[in-house]
C-alpha positions in Angstrom: 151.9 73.9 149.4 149.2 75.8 147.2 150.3 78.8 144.9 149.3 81.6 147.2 151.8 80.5 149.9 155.0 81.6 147.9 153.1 84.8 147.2 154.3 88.2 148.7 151.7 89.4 150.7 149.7 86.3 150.6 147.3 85.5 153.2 147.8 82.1 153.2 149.1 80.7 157.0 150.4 77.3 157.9 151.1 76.3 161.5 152.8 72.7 161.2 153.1 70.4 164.6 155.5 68.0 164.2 155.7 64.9 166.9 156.2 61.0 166.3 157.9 61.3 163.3 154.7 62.8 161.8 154.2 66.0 160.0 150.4 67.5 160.6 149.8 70.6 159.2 146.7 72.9 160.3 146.5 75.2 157.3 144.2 78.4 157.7 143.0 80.9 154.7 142.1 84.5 155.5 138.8 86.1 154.5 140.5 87.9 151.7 141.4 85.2 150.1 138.5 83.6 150.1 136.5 86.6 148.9 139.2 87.1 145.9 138.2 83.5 145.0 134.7 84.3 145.3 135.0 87.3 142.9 137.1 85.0 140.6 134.2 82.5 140.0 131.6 85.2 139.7 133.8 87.1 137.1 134.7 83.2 135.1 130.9 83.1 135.1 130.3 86.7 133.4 132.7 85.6 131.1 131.1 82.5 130.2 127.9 84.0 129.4 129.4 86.8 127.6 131.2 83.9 125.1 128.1 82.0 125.3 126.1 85.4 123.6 128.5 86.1 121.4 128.4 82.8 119.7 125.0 83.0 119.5 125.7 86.5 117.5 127.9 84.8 114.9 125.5 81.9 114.9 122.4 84.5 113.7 125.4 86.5 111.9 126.3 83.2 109.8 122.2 82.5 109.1 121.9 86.1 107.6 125.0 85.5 105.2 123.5 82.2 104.5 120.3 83.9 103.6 121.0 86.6 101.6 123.6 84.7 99.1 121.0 82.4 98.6 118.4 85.2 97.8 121.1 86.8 95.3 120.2 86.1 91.6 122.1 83.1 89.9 124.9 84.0 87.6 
């Protein structure tokens, strides 16, 4: 069984027929569930692009150290 199924309040449902020494099990997930997954994506993928700028911050930050020590004078 997934996760959500041993959650409290979980909107996960499984109806299980059993017949001819078989086990079929019709499993069903609830609209909030699926919208909570939905949200889940969309918020991984907001994160993602909010890693991907800031390594492109210490990328430019790292070129600007890299510039000015090699613009101070030589000891």
């Amino acid at each position: 069984m997934p996760l959500d199924y041993f959650r409290s309040n979980s909107s996960f449902f499984a109806h299980n027929v059993y017949g001819s020494n078989n086990n079929i099990g019709n499993i069903t997930l609830s609209g909030n569930l699926l919208a909570e997954n939905e949200s889940l994506r969309k918020e991984i993928a907001s994160i993602k692009k909010t890693i991907e700028a800031l390594e492109e911050t210490i990328k430019t930050k790292d070129e600007m150290i890299a510039l000015l020590k090699s613009s101070l004078p030589s000891k």
